[in-house]
N, CA, C, O and CB atoms as a CASP TS submission, in Angstrom:
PFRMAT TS
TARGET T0000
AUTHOR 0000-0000-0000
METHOD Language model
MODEL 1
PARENT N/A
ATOM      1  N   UNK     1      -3.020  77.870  -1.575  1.00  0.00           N
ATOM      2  CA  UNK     1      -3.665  76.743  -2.243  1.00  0.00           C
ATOM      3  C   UNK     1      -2.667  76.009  -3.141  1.00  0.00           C
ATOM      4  O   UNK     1      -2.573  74.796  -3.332  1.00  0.00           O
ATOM      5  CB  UNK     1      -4.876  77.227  -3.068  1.00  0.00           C
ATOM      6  N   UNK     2      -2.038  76.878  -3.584  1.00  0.00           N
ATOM      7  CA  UNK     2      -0.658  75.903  -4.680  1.00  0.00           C
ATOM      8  C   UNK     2      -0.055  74.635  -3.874  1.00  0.00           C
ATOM      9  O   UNK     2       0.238  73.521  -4.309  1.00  0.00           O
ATOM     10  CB  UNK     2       1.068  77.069  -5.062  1.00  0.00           C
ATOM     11  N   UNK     3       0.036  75.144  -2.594  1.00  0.00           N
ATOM     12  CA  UNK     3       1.044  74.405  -1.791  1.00  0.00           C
ATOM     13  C   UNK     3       0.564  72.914  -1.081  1.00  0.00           C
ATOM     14  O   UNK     3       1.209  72.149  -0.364  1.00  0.00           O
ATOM     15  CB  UNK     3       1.484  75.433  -0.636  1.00  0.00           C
ATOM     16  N   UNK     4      -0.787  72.837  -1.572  1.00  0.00           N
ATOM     17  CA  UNK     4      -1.833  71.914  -1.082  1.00  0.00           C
ATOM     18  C   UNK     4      -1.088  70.562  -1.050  1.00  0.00           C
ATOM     19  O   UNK     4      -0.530  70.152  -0.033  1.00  0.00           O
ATOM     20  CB  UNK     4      -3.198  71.888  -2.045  1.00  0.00           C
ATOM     21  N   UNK     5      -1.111  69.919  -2.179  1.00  0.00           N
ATOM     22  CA  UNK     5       0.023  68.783  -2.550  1.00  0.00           C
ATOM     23  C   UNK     5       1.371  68.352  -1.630  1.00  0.00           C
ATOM     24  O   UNK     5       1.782  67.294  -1.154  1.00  0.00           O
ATOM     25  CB  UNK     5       0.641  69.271  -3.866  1.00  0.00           C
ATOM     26  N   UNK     6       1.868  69.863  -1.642  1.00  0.00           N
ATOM     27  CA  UNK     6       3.337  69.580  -0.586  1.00  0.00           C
ATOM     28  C   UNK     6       3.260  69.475   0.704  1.00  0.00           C
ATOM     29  O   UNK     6       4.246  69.148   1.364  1.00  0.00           O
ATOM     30  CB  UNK     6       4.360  70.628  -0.581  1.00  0.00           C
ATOM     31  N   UNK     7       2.071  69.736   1.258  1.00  0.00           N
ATOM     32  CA  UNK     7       2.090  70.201   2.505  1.00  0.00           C
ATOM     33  C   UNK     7       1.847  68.620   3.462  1.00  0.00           C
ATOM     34  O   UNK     7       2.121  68.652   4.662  1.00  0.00           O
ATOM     35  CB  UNK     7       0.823  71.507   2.648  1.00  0.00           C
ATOM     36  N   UNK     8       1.358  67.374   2.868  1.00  0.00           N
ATOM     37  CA  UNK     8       1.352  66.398   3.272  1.00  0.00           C
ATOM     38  C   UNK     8       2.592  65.148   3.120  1.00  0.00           C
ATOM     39  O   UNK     8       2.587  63.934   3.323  1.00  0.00           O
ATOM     40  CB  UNK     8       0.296  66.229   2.873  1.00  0.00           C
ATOM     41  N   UNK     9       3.826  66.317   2.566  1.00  0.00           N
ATOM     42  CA  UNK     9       4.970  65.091   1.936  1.00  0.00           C
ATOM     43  C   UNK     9       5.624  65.337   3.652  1.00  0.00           C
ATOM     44  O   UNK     9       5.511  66.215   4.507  1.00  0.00           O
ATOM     45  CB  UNK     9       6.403  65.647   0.019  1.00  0.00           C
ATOM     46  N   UNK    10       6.276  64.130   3.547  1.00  0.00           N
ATOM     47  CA  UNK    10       6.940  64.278   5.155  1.00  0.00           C
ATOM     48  C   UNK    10       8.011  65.315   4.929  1.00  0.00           C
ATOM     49  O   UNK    10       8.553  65.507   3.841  1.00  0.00           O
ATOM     50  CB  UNK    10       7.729  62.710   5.881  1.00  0.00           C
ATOM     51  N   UNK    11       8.263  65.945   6.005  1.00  0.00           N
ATOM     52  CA  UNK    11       9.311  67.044   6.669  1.00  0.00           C
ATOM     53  C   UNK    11       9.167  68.200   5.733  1.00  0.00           C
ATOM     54  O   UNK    11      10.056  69.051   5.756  1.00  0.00           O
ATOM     55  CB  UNK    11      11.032  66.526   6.755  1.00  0.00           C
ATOM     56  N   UNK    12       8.421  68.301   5.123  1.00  0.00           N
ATOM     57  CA  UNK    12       8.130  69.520   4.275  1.00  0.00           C
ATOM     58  C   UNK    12       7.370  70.344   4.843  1.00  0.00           C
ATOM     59  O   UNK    12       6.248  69.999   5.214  1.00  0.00           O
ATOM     60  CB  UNK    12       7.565  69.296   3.088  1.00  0.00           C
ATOM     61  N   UNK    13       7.901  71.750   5.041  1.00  0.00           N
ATOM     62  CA  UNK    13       7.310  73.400   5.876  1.00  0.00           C
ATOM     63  C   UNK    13       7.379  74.415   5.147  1.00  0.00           C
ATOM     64  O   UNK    13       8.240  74.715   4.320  1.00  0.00           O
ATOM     65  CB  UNK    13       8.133  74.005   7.160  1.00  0.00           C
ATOM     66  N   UNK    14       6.473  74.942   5.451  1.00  0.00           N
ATOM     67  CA  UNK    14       6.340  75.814   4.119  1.00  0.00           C
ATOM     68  C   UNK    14       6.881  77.501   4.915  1.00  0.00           C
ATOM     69  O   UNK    14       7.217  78.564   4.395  1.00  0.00           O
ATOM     70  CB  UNK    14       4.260  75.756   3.337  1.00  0.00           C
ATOM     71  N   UNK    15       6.714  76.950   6.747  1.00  0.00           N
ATOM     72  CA  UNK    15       7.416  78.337   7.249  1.00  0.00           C
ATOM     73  C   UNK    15       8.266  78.058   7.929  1.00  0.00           C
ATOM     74  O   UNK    15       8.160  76.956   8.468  1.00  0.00           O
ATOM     75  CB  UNK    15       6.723  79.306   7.967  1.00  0.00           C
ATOM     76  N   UNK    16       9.760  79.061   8.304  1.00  0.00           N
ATOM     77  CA  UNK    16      10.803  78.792   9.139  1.00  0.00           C
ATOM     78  C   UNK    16      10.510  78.366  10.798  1.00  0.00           C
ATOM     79  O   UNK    16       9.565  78.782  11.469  1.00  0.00           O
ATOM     80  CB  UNK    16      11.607  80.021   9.022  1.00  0.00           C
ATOM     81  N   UNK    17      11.484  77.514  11.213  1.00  0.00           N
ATOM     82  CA  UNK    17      11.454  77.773  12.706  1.00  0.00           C
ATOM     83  C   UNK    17      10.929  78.843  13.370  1.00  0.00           C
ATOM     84  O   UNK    17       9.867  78.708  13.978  1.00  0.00           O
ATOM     85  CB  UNK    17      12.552  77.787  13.134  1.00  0.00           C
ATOM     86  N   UNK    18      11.574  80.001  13.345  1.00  0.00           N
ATOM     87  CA  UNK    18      11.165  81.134  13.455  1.00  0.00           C
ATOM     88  C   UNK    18       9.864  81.667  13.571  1.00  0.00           C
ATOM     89  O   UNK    18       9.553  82.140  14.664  1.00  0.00           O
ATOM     90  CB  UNK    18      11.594  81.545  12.723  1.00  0.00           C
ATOM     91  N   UNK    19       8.953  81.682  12.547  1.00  0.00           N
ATOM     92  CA  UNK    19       7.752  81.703  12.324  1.00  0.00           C
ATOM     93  C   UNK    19       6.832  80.275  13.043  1.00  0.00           C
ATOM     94  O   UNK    19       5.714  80.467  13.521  1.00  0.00           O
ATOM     95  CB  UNK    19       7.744  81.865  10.798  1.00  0.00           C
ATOM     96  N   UNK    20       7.356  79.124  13.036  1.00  0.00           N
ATOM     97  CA  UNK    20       6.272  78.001  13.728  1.00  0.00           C
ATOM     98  C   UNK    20       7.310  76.646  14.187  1.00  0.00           C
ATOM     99  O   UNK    20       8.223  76.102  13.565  1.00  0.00           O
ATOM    100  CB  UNK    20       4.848  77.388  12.337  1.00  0.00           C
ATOM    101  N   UNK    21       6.721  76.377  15.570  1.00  0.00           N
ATOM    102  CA  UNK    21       7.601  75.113  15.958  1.00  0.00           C
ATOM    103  C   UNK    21       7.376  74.233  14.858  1.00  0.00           C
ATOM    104  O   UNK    21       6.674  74.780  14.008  1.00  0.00           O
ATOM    105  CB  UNK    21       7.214  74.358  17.392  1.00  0.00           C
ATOM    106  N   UNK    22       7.755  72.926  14.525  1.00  0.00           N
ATOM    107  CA  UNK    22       7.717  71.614  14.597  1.00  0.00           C
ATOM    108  C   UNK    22       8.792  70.760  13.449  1.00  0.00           C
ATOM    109  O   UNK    22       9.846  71.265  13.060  1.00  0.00           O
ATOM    110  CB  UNK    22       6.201  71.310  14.417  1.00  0.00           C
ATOM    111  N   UNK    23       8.351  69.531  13.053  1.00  0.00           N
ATOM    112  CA  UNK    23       8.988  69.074  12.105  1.00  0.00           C
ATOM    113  C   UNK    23       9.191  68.606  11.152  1.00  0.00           C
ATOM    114  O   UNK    23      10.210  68.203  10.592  1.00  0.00           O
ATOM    115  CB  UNK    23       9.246  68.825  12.202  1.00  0.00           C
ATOM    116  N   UNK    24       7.622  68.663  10.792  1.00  0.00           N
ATOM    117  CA  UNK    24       7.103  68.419   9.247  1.00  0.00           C
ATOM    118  C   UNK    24       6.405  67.264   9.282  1.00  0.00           C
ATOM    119  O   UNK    24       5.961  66.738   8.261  1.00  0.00           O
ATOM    120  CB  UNK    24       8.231  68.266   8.102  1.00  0.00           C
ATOM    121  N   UNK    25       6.230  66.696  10.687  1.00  0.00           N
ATOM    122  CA  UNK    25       5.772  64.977  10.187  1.00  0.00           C
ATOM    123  C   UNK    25       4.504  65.008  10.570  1.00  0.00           C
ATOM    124  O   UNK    25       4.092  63.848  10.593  1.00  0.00           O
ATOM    125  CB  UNK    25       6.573  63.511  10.974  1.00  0.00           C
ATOM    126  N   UNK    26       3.552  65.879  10.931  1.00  0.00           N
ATOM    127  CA  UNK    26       1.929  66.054  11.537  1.00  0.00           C
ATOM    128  C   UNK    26       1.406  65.410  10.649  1.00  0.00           C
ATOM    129  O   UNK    26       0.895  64.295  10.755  1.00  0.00           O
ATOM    130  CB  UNK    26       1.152  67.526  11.700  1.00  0.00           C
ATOM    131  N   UNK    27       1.553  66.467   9.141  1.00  0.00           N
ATOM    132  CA  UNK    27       0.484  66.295   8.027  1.00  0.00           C
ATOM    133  C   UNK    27       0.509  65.040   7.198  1.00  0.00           C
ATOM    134  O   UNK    27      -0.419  64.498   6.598  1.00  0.00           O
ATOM    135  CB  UNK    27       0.595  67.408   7.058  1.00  0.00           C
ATOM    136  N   UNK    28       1.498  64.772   7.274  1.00  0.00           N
ATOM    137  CA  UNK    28       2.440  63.329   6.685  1.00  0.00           C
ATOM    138  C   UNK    28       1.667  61.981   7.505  1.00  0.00           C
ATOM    139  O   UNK    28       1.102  60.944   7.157  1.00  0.00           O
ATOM    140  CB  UNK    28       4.545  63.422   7.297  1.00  0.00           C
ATOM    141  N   UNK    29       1.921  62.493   8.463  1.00  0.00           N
ATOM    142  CA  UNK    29       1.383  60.995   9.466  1.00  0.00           C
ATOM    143  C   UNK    29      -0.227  61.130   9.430  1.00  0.00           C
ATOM    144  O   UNK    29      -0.956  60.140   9.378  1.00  0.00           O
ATOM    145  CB  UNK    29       1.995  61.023  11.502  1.00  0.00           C
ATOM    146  N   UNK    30      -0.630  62.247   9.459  1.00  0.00           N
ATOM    147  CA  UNK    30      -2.133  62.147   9.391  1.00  0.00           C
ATOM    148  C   UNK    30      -2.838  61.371   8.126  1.00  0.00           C
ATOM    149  O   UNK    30      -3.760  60.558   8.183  1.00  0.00           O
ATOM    150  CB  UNK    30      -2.648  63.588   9.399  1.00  0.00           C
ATOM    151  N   UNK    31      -2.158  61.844   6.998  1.00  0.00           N
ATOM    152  CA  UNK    31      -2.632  61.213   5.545  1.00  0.00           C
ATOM    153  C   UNK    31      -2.348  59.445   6.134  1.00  0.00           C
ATOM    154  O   UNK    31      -3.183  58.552   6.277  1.00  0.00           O
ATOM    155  CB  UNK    31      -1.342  61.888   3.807  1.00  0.00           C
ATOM    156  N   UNK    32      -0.781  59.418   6.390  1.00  0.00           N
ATOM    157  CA  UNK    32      -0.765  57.866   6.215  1.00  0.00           C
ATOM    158  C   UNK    32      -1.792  57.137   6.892  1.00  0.00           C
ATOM    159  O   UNK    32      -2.002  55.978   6.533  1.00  0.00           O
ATOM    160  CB  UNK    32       0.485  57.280   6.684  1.00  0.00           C
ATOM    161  N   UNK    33      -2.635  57.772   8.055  1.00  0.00           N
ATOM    162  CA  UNK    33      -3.101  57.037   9.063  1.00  0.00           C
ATOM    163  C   UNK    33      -4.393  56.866   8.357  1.00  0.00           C
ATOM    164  O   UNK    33      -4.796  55.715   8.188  1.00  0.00           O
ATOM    165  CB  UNK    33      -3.070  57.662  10.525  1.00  0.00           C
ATOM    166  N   UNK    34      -5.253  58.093   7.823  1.00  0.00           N
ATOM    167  CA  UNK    34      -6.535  58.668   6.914  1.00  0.00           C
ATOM    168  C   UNK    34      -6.333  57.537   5.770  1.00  0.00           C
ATOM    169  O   UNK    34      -7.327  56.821   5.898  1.00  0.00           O
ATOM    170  CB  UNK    34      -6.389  60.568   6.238  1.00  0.00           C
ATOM    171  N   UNK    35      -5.646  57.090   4.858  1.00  0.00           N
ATOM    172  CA  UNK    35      -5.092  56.863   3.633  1.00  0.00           C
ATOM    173  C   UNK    35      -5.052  55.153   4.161  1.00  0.00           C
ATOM    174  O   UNK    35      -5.960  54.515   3.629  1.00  0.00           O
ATOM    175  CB  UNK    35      -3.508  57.858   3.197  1.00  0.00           C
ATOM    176  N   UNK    36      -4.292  54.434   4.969  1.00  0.00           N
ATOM    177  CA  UNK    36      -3.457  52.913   4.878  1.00  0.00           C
ATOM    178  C   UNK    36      -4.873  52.744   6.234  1.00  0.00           C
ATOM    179  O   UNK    36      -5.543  51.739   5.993  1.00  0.00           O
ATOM    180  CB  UNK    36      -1.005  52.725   5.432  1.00  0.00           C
ATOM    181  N   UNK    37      -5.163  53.194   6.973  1.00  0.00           N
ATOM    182  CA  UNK    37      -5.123  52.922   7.876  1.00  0.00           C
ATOM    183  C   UNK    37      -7.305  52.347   8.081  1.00  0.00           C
ATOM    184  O   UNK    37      -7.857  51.307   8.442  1.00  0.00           O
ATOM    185  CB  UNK    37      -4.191  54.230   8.636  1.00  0.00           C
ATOM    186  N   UNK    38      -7.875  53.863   7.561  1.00  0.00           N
ATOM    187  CA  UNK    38      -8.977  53.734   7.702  1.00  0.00           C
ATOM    188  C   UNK    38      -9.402  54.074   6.065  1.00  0.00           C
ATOM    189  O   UNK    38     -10.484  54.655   5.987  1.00  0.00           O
ATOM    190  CB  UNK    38      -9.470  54.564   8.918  1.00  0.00           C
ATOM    191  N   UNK    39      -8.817  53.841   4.924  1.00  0.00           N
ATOM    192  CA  UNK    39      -9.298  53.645   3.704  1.00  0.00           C
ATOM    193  C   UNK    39      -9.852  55.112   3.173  1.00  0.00           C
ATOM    194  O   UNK    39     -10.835  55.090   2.432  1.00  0.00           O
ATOM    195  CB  UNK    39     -10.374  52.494   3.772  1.00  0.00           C
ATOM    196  N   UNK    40      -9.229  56.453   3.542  1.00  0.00           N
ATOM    197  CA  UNK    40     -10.246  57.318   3.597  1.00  0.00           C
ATOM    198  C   UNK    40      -9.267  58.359   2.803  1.00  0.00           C
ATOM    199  O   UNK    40      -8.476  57.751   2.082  1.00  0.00           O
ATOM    200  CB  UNK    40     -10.921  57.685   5.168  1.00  0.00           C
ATOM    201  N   UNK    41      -9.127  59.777   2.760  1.00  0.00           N
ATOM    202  CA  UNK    41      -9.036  60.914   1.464  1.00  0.00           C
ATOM    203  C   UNK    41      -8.719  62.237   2.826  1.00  0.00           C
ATOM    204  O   UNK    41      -9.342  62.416   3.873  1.00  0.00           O
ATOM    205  CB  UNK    41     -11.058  61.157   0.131  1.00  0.00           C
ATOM    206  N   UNK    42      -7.714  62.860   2.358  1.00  0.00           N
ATOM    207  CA  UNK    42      -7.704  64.427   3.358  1.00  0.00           C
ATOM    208  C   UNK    42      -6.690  65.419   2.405  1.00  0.00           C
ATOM    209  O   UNK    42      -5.657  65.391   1.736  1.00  0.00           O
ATOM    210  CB  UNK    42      -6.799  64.184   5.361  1.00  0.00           C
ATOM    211  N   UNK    43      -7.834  66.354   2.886  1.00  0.00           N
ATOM    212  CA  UNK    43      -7.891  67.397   1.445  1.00  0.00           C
ATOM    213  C   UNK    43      -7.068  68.646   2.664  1.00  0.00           C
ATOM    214  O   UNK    43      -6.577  68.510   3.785  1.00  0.00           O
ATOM    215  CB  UNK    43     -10.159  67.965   0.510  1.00  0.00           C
ATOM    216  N   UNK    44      -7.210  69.564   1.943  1.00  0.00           N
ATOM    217  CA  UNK    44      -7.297  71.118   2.472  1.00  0.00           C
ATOM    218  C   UNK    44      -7.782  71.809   1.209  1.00  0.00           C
ATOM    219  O   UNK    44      -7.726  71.403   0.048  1.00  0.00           O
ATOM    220  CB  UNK    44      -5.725  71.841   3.051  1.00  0.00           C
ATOM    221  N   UNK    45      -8.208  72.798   1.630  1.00  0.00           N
ATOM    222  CA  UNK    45      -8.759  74.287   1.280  1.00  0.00           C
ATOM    223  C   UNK    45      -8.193  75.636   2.001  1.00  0.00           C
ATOM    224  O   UNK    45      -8.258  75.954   3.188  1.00  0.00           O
ATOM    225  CB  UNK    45     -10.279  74.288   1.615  1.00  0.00           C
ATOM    226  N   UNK    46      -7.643  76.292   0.943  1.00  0.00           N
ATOM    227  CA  UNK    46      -7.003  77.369   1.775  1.00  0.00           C
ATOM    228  C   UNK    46      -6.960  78.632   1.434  1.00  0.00           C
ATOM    229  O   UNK    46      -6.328  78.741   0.383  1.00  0.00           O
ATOM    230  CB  UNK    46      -5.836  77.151   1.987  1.00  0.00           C
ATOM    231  N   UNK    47      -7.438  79.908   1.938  1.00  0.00           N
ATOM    232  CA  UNK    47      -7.295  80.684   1.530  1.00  0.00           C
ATOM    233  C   UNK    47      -6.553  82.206   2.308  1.00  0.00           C
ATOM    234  O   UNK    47      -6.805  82.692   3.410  1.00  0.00           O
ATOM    235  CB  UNK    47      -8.329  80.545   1.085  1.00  0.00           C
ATOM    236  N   UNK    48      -5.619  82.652   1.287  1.00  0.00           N
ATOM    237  CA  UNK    48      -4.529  83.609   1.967  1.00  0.00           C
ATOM    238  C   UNK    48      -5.387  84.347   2.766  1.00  0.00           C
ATOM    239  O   UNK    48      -6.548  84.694   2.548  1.00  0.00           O
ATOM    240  CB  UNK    48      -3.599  84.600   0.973  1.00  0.00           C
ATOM    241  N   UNK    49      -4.507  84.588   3.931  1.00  0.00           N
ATOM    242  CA  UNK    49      -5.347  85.784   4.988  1.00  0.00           C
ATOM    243  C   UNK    49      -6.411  85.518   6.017  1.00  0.00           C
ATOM    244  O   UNK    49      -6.887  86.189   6.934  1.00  0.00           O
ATOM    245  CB  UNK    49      -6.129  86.759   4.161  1.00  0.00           C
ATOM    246  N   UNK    50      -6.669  84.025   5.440  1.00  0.00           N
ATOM    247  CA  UNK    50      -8.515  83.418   6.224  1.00  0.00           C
ATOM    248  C   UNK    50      -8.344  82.332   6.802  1.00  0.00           C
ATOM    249  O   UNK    50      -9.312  81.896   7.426  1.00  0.00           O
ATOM    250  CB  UNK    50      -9.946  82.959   5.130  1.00  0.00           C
ATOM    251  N   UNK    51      -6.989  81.484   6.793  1.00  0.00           N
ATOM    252  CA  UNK    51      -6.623  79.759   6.999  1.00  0.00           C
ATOM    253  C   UNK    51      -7.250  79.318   6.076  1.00  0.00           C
ATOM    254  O   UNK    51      -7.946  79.787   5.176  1.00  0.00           O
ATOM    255  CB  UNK    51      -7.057  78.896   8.339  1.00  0.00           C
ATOM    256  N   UNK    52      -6.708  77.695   6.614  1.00  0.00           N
ATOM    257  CA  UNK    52      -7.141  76.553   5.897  1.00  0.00           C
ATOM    258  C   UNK    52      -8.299  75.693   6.699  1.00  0.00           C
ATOM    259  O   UNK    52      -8.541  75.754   7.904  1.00  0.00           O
ATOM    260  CB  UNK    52      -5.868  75.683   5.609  1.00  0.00           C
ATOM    261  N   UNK    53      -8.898  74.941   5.782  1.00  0.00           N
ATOM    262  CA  UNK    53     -10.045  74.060   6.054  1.00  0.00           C
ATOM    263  C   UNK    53      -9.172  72.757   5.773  1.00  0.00           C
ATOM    264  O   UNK    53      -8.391  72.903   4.833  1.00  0.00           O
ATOM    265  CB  UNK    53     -11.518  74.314   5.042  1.00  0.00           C
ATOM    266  N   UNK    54      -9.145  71.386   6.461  1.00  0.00           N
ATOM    267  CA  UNK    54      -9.062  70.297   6.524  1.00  0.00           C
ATOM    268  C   UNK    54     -10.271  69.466   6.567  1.00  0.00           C
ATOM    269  O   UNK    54     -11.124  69.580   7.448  1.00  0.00           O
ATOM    270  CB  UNK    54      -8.364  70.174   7.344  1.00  0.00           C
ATOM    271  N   UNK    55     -10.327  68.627   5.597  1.00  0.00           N
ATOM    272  CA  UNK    55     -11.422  67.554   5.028  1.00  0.00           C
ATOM    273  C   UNK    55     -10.834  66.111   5.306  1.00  0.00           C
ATOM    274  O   UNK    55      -9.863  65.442   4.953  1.00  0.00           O
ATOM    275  CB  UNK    55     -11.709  67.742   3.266  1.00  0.00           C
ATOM    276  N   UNK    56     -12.045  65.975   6.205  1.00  0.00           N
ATOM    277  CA  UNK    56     -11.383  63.906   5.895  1.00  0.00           C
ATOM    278  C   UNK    56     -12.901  63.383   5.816  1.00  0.00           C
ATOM    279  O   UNK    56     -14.004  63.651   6.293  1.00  0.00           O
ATOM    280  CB  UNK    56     -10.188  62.707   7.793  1.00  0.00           C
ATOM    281  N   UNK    57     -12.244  62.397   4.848  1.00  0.00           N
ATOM    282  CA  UNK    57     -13.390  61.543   4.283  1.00  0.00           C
ATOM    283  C   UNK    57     -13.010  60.800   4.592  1.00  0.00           C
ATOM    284  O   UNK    57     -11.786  60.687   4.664  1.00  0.00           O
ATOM    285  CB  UNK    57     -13.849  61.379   3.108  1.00  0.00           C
ATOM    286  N   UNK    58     -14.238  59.426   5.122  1.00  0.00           N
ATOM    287  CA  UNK    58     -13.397  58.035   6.189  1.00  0.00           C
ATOM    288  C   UNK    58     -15.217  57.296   5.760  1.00  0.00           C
ATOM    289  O   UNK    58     -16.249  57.678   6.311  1.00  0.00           O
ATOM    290  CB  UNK    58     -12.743  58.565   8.866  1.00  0.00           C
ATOM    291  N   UNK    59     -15.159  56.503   4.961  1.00  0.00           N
ATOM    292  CA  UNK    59     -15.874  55.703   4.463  1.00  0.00           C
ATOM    293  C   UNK    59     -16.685  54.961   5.775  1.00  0.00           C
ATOM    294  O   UNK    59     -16.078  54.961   6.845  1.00  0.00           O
ATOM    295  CB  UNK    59     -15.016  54.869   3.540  1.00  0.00           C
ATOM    296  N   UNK    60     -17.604  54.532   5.739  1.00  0.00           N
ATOM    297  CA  UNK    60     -18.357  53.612   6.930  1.00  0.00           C
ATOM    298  C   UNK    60     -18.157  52.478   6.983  1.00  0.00           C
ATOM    299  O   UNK    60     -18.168  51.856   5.921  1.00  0.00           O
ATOM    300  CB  UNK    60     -19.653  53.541   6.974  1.00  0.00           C
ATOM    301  N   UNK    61     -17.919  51.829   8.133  1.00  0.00           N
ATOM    302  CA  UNK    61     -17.279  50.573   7.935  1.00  0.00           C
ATOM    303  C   UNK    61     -18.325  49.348   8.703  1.00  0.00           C
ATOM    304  O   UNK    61     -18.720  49.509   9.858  1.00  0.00           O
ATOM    305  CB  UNK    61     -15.646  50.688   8.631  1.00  0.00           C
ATOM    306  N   UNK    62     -18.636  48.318   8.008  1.00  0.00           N
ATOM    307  CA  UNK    62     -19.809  48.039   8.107  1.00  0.00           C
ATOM    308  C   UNK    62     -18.927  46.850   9.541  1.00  0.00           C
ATOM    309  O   UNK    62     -17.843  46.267   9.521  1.00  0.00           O
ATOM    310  CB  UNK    62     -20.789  47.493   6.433  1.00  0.00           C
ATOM    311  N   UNK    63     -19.733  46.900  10.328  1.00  0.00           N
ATOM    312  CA  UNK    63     -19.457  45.768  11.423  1.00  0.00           C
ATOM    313  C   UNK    63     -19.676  44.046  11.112  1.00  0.00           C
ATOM    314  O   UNK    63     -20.727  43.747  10.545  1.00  0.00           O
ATOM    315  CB  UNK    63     -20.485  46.145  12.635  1.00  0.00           C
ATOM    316  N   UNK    64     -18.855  43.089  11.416  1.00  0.00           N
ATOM    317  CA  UNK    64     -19.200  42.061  11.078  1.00  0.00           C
ATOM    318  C   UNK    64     -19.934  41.425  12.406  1.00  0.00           C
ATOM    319  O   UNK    64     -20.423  40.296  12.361  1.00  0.00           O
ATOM    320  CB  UNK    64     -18.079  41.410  10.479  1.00  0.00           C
TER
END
């Protein structure tokens, strides 16, 4: 849970190659898209041993 904050900065991993493919830009690009894109909020919840929960909040967008 500490790591909540960091885990959406680009190229930031919190485990080695070793332990998990990729390159840091998933969580990064997801916010920007959640955040600029559709006006909306993405959380996590996490707890050692059990995973994490991912939250997106994405406001309703009224049709013209």
């Amino acid at each position: 849970q500490k790591y909540c904050d960091q885990i959406f900065k680009i190229f930031t991993r919190l485990h080695s190659d070793k332990e998990f493919d990729g390159t840091g830009i998933g969580l990064a690009t997801c916010k920007k898209i959640v955040e600029q894109h559709l006006h909306g909020r993405i959380s996590v919840e996490s707890k050692p041993n059990n995973g994490s929960v991912f939250k997106l909040v994405i406001p309703i967008m009224e049709r013209a």
